[in-house]
matplotlib code that plots the C-alpha trace (Angstrom):
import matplotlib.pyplot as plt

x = [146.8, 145.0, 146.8, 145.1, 147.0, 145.2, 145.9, 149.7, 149.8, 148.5, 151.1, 154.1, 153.1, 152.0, 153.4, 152.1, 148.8, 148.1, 145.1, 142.6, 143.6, 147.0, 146.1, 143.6, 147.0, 149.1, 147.1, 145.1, 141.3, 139.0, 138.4, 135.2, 137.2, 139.7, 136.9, 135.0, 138.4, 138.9, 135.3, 135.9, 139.1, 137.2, 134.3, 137.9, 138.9, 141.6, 141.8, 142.1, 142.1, 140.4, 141.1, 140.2, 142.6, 145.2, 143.9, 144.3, 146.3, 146.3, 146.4, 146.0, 145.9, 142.9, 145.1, 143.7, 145.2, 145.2, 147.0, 147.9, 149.2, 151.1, 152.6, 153.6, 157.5, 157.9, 161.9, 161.3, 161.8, 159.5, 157.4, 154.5, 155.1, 151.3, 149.0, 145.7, 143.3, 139.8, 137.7, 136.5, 137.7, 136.9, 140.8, 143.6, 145.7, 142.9, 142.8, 146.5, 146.2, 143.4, 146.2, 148.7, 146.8, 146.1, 150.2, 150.7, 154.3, 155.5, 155.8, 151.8, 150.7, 147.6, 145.3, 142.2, 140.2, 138.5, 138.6, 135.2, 137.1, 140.7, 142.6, 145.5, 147.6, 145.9, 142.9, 142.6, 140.2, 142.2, 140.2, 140.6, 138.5, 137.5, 140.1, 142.4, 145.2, 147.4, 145.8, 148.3, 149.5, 152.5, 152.3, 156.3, 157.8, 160.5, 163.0, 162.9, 161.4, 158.9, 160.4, 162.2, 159.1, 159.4, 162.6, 160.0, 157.4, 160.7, 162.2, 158.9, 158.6, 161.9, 161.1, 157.7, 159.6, 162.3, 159.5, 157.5, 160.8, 161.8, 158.5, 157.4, 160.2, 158.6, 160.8, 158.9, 159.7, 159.3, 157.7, 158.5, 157.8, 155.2, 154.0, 155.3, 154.6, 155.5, 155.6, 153.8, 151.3, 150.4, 151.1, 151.0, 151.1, 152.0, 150.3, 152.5, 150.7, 151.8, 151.0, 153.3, 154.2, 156.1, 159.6, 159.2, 157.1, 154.9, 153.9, 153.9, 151.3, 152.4, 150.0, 150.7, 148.5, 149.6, 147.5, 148.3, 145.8, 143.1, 143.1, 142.8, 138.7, 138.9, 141.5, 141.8, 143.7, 146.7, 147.1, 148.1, 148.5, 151.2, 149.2, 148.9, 152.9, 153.3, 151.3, 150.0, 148.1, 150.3, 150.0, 149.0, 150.3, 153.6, 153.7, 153.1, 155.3, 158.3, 157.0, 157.2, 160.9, 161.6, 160.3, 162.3, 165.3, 165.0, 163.7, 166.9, 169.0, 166.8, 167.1, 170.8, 171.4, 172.4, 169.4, 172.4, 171.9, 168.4, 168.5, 170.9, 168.5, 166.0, 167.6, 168.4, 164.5, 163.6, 161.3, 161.4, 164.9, 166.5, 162.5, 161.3, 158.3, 155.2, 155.5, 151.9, 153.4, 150.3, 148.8, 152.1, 153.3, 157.0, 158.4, 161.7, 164.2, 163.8, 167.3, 166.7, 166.5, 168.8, 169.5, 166.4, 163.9, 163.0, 163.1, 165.5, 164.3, 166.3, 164.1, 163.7, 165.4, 168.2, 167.9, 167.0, 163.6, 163.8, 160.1, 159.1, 155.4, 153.5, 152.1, 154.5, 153.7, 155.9, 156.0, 156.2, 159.7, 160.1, 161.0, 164.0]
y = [141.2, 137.9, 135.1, 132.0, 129.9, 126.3, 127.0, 128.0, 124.5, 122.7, 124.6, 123.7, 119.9, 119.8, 116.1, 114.7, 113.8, 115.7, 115.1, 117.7, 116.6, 117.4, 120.8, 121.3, 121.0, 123.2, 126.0, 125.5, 125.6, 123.0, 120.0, 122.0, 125.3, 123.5, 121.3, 125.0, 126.5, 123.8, 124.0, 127.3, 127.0, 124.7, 127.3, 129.5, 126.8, 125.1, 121.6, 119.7, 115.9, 114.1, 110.5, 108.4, 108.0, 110.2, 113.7, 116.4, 117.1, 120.0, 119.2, 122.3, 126.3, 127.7, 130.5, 133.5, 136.9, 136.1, 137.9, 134.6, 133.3, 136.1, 137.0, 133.0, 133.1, 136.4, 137.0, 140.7, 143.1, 146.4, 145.4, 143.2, 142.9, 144.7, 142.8, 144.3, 142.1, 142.7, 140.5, 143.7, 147.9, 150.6, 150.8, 149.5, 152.8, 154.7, 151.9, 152.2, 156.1, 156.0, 154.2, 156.6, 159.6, 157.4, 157.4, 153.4, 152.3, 152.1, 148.7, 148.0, 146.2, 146.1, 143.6, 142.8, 139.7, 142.8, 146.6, 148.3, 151.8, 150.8, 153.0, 153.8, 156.2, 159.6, 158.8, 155.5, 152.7, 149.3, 146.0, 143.3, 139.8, 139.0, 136.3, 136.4, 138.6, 140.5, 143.7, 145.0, 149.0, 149.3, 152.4, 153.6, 156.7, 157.3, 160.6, 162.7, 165.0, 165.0, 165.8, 162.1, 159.9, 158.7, 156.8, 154.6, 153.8, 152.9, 150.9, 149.2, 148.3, 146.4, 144.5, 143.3, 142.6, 140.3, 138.7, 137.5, 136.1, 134.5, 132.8, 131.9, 132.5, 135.0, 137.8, 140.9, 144.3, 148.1, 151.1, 154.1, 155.0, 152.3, 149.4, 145.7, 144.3, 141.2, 140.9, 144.2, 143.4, 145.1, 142.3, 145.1, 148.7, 150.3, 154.1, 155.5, 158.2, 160.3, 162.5, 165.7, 169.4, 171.7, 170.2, 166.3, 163.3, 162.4, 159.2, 157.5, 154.7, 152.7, 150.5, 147.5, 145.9, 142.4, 140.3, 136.7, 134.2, 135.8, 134.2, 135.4, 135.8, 138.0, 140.3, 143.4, 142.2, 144.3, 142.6, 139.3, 137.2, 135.3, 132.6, 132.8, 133.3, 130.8, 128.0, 127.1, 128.4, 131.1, 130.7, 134.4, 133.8, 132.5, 135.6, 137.9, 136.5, 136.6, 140.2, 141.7, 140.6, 141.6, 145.3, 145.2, 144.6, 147.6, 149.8, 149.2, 150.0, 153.0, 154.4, 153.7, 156.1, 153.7, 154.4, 153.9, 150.2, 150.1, 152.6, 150.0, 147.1, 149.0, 150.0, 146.3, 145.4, 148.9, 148.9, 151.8, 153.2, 153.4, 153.1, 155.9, 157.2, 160.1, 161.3, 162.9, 165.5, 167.4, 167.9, 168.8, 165.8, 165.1, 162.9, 161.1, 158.6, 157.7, 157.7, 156.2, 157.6, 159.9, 159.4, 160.7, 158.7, 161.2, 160.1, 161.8, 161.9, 162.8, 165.2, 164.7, 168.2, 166.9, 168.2, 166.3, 166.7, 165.7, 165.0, 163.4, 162.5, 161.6, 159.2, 157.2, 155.3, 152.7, 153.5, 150.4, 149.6, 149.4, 145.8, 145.5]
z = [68.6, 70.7, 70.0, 70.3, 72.7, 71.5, 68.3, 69.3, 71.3, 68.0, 65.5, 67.9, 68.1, 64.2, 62.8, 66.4, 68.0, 71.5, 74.4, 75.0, 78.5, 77.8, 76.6, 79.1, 81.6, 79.7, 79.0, 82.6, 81.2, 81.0, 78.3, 77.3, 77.1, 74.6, 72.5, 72.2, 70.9, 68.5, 66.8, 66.4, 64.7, 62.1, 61.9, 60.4, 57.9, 59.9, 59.2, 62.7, 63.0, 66.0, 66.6, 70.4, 72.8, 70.7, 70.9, 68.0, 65.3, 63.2, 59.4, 57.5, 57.8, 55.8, 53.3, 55.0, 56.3, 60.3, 62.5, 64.2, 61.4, 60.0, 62.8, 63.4, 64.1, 62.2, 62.6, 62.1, 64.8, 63.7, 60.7, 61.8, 65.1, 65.5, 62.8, 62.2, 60.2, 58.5, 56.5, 55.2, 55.4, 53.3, 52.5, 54.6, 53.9, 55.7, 58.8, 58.6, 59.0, 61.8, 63.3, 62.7, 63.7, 67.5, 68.0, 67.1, 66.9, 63.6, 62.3, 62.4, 59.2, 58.3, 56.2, 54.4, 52.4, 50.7, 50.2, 49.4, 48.2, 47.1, 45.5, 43.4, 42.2, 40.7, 42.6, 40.7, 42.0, 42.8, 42.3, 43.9, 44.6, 47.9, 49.6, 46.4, 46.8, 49.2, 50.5, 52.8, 54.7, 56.6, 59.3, 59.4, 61.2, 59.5, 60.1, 56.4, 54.5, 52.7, 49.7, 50.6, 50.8, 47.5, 48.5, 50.6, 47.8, 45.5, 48.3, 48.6, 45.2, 45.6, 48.6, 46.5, 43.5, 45.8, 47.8, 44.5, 43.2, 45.9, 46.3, 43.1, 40.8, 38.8, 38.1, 37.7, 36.8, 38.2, 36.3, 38.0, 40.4, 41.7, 39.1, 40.0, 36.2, 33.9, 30.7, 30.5, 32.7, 36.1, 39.0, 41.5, 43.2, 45.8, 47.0, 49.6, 51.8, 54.3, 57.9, 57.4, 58.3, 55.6, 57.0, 58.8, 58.2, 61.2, 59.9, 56.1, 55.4, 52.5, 50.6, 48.7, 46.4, 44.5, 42.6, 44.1, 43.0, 40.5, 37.6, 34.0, 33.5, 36.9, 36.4, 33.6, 29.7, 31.3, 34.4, 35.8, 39.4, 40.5, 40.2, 36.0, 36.2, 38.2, 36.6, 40.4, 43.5, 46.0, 49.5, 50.2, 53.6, 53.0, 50.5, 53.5, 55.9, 53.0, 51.8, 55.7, 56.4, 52.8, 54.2, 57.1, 55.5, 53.2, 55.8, 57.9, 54.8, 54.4, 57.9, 57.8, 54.9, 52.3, 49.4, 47.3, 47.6, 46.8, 44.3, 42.7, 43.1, 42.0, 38.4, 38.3, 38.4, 36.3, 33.3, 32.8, 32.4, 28.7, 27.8, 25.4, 27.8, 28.1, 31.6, 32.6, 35.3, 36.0, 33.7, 31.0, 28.8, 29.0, 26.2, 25.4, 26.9, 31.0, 31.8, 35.6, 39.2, 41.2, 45.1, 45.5, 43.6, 41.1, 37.4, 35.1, 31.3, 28.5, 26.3, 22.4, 22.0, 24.3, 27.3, 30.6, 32.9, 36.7, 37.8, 41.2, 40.9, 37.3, 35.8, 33.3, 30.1, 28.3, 25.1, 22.3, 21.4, 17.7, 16.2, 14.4]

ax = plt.figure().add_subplot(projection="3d")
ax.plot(x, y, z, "-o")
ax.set_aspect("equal")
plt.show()
């Protein structure tokens, strides 16, 4: 990841005028090298003030998915210390596995303005506008099973769900095993993916898809952004940089054996448990009463005839609660 050392210099001297001569000194290239740097910068959307005899002065970051910016005192130690970013990829999941396959560290993060072929779920397509909305794959090497990778896309969910509220206030909810929703209505989703033999994980890839500033004309009746909850634009960027430590603190509770925890969160944050739901498990229809998630991710569901259903994968729907 380049990082831009004029822009660097600008960011740390923010509130205060600085020379290009200064500059020029500091970073040892030329006036001509720095007032070429700076154009560019504009030509991105960053909002740089120029004045005589007082130098430059950064006013305002354009809300965009740069590396540079992400990556911008990140506190975290694994996740996004590598930023990939596209203005445009097929998928990020499949960047992030390219990635994967060439022996990157885990930790690499990868984002886009716009996906051509994003997906869901079940071979779903996931929409998304260009330059609205947080498009994001996270490359991990984690030591488990593969019968264990759901922990990850559950663990996920809960480090969305805590990022959003944190943000913006809006407390959304979890249908199991991958829907961030409010009020009913899809916010997010997460596709977790992984690079495995019979018996260990090589590499998981998990995707993360949040609708952050559409608003209501753009998106599906059953979804919403952030932005509709929240009554106001989301900085996508502070979203990112919130949404990346939130993943690194779950993935250290993860690796240190304590699911417990965030199987706890997640129940907290659950839509789905003590919800009469159809569970589509290949194909076979499952009916009753979700009971909630074991300590490892699967969904227990008490049966209409009483007895109870474990299933790991399937597609879950909410049924409508009956008015009193």
């Amino acid at each position: 990841m380049k990082v831009d050392k004029v822009l660097d210099f600008l960011r740390s001297s923010r509130r205060d005028f600085v020379s290009g001569e200064e500059i020029s000194k500091k970073l040892d290239v030329s006036r001509a090298a720095v007032w070429k740097d700076i154009q560019n910068l504009r030509s991105l959307g960053y909002e740089i003030e120029a004045e005589p005899h007082r130098g430059y002065r950064l006013t305002a970051i354009p809300d965009k998915m740069f590396a540079d910016e992400i990556s911008w005192q990140l506190p975290t130690k694994v996740i996004g210390r590598n930023i990939f970013s596209y203005e445009e990829v097929d998928s990020t999941n499949d960047t992030a596995f390219k990635l994967g396959k060439d022996g990157i560290k885990e930790g690499a993060c990868v984002f886009a303005e716009y996906q051509k072929k994003g997906r869901g779920r079940l071979g779903r397509r996931w929409e998304s506008g260009r330059g609205k909305n947080l498009l994001l794959s996270v490359l991990l090497r984690p030591v488990l099973s593969p019968a264990d990778v759901s922990k990850i896309t559950l663990a996920a969910a809960v480090s969305v769900a805590r990022a959003a509220r944190d943000l913006t206030g809006a407390d959304l909810g979890i249908k199991w095993p991958n829907d961030l929703l409010f009020k009913g209505r899809k916010v997010g989703g997460i596709l977790t993916e992984m690079d495995a033999e019979a018996d260990r994980v090589h590499f998981v890839v998990i995707g993360i898809g949040v609708n952050v500033n559409g608003v209501k004309k753009e998106l599906p009746p059953e979804a919403t952004s952030l932005k509709e909850i929240a009554g106001k634009t989301v900085s996508r960027l502070e979203f990112a940089r919130k949404l990346l430590v939130e993943l690194e603190r779950d993935y250290a509770v993860f690796r240190r054996g304590s699911f417990d925890e965030l199987a706890l969160e997640w129940e907290n944050l659950s839509v789905t448990s003590g919800r009469r739901i159809t569970a589509d498990v290949l194909g076979r229809k499952v009916q009753g009463q979700a009971v909630g998630i074991d300590k490892q991710g699967a969904l227990w569901i008490r049966k209409d005839n009483g007895l109870q259903e474990r299933i790991f994968a399937g597609d879950v729907t909410l049924m409508r609660q009956s008015r009193g």
